[in-house]
C-alpha positions as CSV (number, residue, x, y, z in Angstrom):
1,X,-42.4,25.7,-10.7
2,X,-39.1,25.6,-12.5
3,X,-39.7,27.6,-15.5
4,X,-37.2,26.1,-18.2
5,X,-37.8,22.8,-17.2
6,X,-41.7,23.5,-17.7
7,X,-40.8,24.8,-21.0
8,X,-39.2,22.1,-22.1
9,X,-41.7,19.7,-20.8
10,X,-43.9,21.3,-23.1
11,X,-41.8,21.0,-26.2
12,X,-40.7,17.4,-25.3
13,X,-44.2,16.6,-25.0
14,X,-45.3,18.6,-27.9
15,X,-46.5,15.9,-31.0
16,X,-45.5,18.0,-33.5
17,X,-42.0,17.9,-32.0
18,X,-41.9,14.3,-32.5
19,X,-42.6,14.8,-36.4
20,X,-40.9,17.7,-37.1
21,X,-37.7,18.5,-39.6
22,X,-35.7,17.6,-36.3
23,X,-36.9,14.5,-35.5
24,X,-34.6,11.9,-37.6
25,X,-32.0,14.0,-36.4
26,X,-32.6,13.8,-32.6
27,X,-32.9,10.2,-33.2
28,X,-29.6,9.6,-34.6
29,X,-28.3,11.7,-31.9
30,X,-30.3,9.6,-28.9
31,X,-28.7,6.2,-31.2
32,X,-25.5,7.5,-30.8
33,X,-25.3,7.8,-27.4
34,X,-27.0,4.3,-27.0
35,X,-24.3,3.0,-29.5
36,X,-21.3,4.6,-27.6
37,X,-22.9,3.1,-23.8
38,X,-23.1,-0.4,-25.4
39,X,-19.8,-0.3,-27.2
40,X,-18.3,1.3,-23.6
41,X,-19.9,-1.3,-21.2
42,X,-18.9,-3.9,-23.2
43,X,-14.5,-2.7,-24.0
44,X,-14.5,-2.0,-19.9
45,X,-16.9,-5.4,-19.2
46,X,-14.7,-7.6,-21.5
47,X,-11.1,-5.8,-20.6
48,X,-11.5,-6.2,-17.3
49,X,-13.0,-9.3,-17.0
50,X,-9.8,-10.9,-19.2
51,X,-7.8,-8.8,-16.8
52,X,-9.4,-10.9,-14.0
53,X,-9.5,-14.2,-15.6
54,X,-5.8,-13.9,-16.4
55,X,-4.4,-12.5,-13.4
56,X,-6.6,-15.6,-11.4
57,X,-5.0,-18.1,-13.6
58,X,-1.7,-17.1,-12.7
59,X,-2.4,-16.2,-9.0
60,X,-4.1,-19.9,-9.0
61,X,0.1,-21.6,-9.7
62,X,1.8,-19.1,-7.8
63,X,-0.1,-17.0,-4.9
64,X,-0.3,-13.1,-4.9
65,X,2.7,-13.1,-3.1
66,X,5.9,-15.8,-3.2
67,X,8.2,-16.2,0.1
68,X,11.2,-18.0,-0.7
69,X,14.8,-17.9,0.7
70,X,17.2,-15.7,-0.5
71,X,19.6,-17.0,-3.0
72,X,19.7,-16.9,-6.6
73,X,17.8,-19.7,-7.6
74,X,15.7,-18.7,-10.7
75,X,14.6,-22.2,-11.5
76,X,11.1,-23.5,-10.9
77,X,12.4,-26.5,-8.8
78,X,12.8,-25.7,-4.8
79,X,16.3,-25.9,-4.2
80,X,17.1,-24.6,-0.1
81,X,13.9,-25.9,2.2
82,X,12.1,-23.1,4.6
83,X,11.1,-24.0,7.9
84,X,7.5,-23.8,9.2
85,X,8.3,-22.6,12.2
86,X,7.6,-19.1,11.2
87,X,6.2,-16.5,13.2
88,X,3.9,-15.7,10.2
89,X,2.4,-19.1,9.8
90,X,-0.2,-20.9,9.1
91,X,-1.5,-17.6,9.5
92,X,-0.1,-14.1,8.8
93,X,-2.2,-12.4,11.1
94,X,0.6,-9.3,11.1
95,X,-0.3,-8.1,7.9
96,X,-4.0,-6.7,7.1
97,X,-5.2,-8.3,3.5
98,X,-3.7,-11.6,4.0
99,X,-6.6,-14.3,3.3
100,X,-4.5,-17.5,3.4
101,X,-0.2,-19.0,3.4
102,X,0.7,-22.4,2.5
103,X,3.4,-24.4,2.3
104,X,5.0,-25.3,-1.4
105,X,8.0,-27.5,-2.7
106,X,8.4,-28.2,-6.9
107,X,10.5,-30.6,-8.2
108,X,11.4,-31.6,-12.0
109,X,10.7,-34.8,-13.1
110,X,10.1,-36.8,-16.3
111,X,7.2,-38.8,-17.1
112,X,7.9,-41.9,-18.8
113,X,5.0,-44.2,-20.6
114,X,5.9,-47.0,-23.1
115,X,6.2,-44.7,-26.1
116,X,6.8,-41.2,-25.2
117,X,8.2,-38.8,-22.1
118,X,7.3,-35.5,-21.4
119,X,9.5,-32.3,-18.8
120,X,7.2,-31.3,-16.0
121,X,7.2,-30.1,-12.8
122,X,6.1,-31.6,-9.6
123,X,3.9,-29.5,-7.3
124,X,3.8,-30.7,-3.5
125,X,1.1,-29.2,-2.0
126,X,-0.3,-30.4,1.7
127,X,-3.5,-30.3,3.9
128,X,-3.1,-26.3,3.5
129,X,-3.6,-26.0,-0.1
130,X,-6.3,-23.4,-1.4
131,X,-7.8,-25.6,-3.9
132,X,-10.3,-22.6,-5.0
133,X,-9.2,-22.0,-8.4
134,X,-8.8,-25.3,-9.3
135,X,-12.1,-26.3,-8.3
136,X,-12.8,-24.1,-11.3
137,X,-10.3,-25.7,-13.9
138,X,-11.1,-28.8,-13.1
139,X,-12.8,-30.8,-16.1
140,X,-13.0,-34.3,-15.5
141,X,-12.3,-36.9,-12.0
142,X,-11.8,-34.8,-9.1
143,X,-9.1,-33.4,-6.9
144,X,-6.4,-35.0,-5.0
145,X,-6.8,-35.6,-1.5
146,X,-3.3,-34.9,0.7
147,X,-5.4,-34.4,4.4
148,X,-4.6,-38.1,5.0
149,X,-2.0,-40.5,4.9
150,X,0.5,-39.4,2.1
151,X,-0.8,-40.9,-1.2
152,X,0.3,-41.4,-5.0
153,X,-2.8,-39.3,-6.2
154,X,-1.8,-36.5,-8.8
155,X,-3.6,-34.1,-10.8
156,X,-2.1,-33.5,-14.6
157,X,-3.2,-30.8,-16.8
158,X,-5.8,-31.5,-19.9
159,X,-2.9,-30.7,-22.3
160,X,-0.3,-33.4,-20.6
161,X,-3.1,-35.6,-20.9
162,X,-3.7,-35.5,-24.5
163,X,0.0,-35.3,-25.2
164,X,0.6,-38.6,-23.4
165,X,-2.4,-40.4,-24.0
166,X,-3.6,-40.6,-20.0
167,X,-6.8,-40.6,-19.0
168,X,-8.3,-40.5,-15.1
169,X,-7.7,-43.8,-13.4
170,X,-4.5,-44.6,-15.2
171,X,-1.0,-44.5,-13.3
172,X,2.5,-43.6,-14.5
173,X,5.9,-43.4,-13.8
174,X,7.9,-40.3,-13.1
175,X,11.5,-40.6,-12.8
176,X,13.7,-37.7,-10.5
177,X,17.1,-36.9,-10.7
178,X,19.1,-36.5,-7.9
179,X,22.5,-35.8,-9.2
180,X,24.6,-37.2,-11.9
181,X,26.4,-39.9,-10.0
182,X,23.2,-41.2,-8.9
183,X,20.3,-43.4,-10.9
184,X,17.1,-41.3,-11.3
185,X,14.5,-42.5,-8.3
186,X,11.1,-43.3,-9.5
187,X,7.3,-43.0,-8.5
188,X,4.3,-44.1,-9.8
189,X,1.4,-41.3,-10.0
190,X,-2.3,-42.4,-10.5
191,X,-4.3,-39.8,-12.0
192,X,-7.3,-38.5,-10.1
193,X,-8.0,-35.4,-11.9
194,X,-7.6,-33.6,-15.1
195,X,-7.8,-29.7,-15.0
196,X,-7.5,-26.8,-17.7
197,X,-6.5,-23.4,-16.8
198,X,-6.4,-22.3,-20.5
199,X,-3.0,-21.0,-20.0
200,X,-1.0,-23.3,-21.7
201,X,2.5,-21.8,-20.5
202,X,1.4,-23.1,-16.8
203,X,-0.9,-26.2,-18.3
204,X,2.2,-27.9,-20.2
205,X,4.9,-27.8,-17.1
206,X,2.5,-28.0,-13.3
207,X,1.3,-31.3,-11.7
208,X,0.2,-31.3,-8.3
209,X,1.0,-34.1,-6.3
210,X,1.9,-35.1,-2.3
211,X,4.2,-32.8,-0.7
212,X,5.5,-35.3,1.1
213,X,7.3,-37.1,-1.7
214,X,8.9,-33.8,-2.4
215,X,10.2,-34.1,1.2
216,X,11.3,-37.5,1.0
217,X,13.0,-37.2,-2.5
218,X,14.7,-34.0,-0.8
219,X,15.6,-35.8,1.6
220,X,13.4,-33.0,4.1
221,X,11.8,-33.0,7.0
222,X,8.2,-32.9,7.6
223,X,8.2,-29.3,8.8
224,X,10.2,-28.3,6.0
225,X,8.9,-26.5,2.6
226,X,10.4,-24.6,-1.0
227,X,8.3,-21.8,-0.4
228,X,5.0,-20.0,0.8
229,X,2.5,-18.7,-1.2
230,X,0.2,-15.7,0.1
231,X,-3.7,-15.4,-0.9
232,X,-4.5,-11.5,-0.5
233,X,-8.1,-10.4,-0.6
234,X,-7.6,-7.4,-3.2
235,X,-5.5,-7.6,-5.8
236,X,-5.5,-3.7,-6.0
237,X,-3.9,-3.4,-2.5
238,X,-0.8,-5.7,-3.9
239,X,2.0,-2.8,-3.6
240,X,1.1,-2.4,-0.5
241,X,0.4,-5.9,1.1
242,X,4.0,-6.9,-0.6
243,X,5.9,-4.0,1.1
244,X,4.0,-4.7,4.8
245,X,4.6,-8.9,4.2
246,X,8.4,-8.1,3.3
247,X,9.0,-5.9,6.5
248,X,7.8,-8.7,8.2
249,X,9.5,-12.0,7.6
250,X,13.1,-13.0,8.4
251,X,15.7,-11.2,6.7
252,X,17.3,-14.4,5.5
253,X,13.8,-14.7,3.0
254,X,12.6,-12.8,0.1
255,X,9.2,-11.9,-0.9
256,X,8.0,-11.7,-4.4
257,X,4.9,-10.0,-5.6
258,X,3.2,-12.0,-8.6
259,X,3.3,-9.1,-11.3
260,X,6.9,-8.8,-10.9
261,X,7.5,-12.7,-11.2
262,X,5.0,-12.7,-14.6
263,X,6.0,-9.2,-15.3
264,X,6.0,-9.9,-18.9
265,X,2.1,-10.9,-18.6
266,X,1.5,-8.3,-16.7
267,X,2.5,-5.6,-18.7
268,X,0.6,-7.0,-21.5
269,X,-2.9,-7.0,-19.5
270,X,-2.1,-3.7,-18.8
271,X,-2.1,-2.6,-22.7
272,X,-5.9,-3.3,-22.1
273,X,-6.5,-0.1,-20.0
274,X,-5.4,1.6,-22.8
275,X,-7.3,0.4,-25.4
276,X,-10.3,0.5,-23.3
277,X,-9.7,4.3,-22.6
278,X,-9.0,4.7,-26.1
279,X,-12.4,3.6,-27.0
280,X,-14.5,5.7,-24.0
281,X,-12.9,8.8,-25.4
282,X,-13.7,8.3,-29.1
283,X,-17.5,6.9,-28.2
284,X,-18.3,10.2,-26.3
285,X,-16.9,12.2,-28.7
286,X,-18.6,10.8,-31.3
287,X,-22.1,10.6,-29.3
288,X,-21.1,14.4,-28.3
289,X,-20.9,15.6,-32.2
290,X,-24.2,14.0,-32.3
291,X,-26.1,15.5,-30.1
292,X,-24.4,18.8,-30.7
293,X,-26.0,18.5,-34.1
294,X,-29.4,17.4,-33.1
295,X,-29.2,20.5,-30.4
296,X,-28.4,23.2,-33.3
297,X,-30.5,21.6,-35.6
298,X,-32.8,21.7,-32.7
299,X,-32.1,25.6,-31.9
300,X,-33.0,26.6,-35.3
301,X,-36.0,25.0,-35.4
302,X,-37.4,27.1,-32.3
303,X,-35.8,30.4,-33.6
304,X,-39.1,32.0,-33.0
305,X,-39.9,30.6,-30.2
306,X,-36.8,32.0,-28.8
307,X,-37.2,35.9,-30.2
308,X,-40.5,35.6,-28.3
309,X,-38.9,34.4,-24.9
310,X,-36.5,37.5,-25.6
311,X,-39.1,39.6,-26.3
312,X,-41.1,38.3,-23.0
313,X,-38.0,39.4,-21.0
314,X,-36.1,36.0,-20.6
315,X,-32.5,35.8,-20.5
316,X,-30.2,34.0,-22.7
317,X,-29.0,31.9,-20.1
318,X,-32.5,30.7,-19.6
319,X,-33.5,30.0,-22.6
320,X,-29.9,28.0,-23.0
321,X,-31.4,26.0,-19.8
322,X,-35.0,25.6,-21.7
323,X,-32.7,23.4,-24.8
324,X,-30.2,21.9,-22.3
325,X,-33.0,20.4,-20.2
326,X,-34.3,19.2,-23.7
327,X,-30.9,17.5,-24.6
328,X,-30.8,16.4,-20.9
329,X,-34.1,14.3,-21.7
330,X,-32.3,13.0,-25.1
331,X,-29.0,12.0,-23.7
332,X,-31.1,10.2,-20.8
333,X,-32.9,8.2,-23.8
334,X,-29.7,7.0,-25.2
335,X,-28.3,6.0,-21.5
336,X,-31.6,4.2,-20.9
337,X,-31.2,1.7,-24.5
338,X,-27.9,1.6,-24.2
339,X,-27.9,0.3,-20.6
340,X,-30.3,-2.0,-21.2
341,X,-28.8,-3.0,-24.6
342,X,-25.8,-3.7,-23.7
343,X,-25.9,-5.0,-20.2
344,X,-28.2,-7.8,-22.1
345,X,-25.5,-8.6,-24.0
346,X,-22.8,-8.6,-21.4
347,X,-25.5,-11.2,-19.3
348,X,-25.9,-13.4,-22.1
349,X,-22.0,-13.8,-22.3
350,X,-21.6,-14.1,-18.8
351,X,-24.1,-16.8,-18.5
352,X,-24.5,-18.6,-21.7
353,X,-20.8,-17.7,-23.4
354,X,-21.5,-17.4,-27.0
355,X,-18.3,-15.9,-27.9
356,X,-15.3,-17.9,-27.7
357,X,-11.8,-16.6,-28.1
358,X,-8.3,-18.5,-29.2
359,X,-6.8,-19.8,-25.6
360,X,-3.7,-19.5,-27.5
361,X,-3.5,-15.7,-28.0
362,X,-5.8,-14.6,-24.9
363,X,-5.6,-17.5,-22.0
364,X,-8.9,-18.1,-22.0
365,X,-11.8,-20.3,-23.9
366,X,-14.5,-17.6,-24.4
367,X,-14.9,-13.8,-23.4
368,X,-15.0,-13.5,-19.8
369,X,-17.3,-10.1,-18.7
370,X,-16.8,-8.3,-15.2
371,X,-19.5,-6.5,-14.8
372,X,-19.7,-4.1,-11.8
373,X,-22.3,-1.3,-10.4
374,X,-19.5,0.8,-9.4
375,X,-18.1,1.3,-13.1
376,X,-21.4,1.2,-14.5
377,X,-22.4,4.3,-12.3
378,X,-19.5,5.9,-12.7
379,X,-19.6,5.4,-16.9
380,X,-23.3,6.3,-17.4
381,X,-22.8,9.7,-14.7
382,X,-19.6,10.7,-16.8
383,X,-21.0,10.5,-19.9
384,X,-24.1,12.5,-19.2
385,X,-21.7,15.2,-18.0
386,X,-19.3,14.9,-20.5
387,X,-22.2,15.5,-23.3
388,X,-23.8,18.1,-21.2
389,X,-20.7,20.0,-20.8
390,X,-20.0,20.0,-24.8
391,X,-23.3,20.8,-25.8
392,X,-23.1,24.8,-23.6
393,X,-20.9,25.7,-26.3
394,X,-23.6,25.3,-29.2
395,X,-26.3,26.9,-27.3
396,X,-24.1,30.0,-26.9
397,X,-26.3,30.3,-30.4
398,X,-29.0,31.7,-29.0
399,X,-27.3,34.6,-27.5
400,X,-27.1,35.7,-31.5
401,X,-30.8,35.2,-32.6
402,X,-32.4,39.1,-32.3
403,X,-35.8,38.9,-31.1
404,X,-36.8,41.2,-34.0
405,X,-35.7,39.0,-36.8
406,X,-36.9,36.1,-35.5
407,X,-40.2,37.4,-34.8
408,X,-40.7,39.3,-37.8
409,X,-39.1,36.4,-40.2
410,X,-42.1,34.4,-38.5
């Protein structure tokens, strides 16, 4: 049998243990940890999960990746079409991490009603269209249908909506300019669907309509398009996937990876990383001085006990194993509530979204959570480590205690 873990077995389990001078201490220290895990799971939780949310948003307008032609139009309207006959689609089977391409063309336009106009800009999408993300935004009808016959169906943002007055059902006229010399040509939209990204910067400018009238109004042909948008599987693998998609098509096009065309965005989810490393580093340090305490107090307490293990012939690196295996058991305890604590509370969000935050500032309606075995392993394992590790430098203590004093001062 292991002999320091026997030990302290037997102090762990010892009742006057659990009601001695140490006991409120060791409890603060086991509350501090617990603290620290739930205040950790849920800064990494939330940060990445607004990370995700975010990012999605954008990705949802604009693909992971952008394929246009290369010129220096800057605009959002599709100036130059693109041909489909590309070796790379419909499917980019040359590039590993490539989960869908489809064809795009925007246009500005002007919607007129009786009292009011509003700027947007006209998405064509066709029969290829990943409608994933906007399955998720939408709120209210449903979503256009562009598989068919070409149609008048569009779907208008929640904030258009309220801005003009239009509700599903209703139709509308949208006037496009051609060039000066010419009278703006119109079409009339009927709303099918309203959706709501949260991201008003996107919301206030994006309808998606027919392709087709983009390709008409342009005066294109069928198998002509603005640009492609690429669907990767892992955002992480980004770098890469852009630099093995942009060896790949035609040199006369250009490739665009989304956090360079939002870099702004970007840059500011990054800031979360920070903050959330930030606040792992202060929480064990803080749950570290805790149980450093608890461990000397701890120490003190068993000063005899310890001059008589000396005296018995033990070593002081095994009686530093006999506490460590003690504070091994309390920083366990604190893992254990603060696991449970605070993965409740990340579920509850998750599920039932009781905290809502300003879609304004942050994108989204209420706090979105990630939550993820892999960081949860990896938080819980460095923490234990991390308090492990700080607490050998307190029980260096017991190298000091003589076995005479302490015995004798019993």
């Amino acid at each position: 049998m292991n002999f320091e873990l026997f030990i302290a077995k037997r102090i762990i389990g010892n009742k006057a243990y659990k009601s001695s001078v140490s006991a409120p201490i060791i409890k603060i220290g086991i509350a501090a940890i617990a603290i620290g895990v739930i205040v950790m799971l849920i800064a990494i939780a939330t940060g990445l999960g607004l990370q995700q949310k975010i990012r999605d948003k954008v990705v949802a307008f604009n693909g992971h990746i952008e394929i246009t032609n290369y010129d220096n139009n800057a605009s959002d309207e599709s100036l130059v079409p693109i041909s489909t006959n590309q070796d790379f689609y419909p499917k980019f089977n040359n590039v590993e991490g490539v989960k869908h391409i489809q064809g795009v063309a925007t246009k500005f336009a002007i919607i007129r009603t009786e009292t009011d106009f509003e700027g947007v800009v006209i998405k064509g999408v066709g029969a290829d269209f990943n409608w994933e993300y906007f399955e998720e935004f939408l709120i209210d009808g449903r979503l256009p249908d562009f598989t068919q016959q070409r149609n008048e169906e569009i779907l208008i943002s929640k904030y258009l909506a309220n801005r003009l007055g239009f509700k599903v059902g209703e139709k509308f006229q949208t006037l496009f300019s051609e060039n000066l010399n010419k009278l703006p040509r119109q079409l009339n939209y009927e709303i099918v669907g309203v959706y709501n990204s949260g991201f008003q910067e996107l919301d206030e400018k994006f309808c998606l309509a027919d392709l087709r009238h983009i390709q008409r109004l342009n005066k294109w042909q069928a198998d002509q398009v603005g640009s492609f948008e690429l669907f990767i599987n892992d955002f992480r693998a980004l770098p890469e996937t852009y630099a093995a998609v942009y060896k790949e098509i035609p040199s006369e096009l250009d490739a665009t990876p989304i956090d360079e065309k939002y870099s702004a965005i970007f840059e500011w989810i990054k800031i979360f990383d920070n903050n959330t490393y930030g606040i792992i580093a202060i929480m064990i340090l803080v749950a570290g001085i805790n149980m450093i305490t608890a461990l000397l107090v701890l120490i003190l307490e068993r000063t005899t006990m310890i001059g008589v293990l000396k005296a018995l012939g033990s070593s002081n690196w095994t009686i530093r194993k006999v506490f460590l295996y003690n504070a091994s058991y309390l920083i366990g305890l604190g893992l254990f509530w603060g696991n449970l604590i605070g993965l409740g509370l990340l579920f509850t969000q998750k599920y039932l979204k009781l905290f809502p935050l300003n879609p304004d500032t942050y994108y989204v309606t209420e706090a979105p959570v990630y939550i993820s075995l892999d960081y949860i392993l990896v938080l819980n394992i460095g923490t234990f480590i991390a308090c492990l590790l700080m607490l050998l430098i307190p029980s260096v203590i017991i190298s000091k205690i003589s076995p005479v004093k302490a015995i004798r001062f019993d």
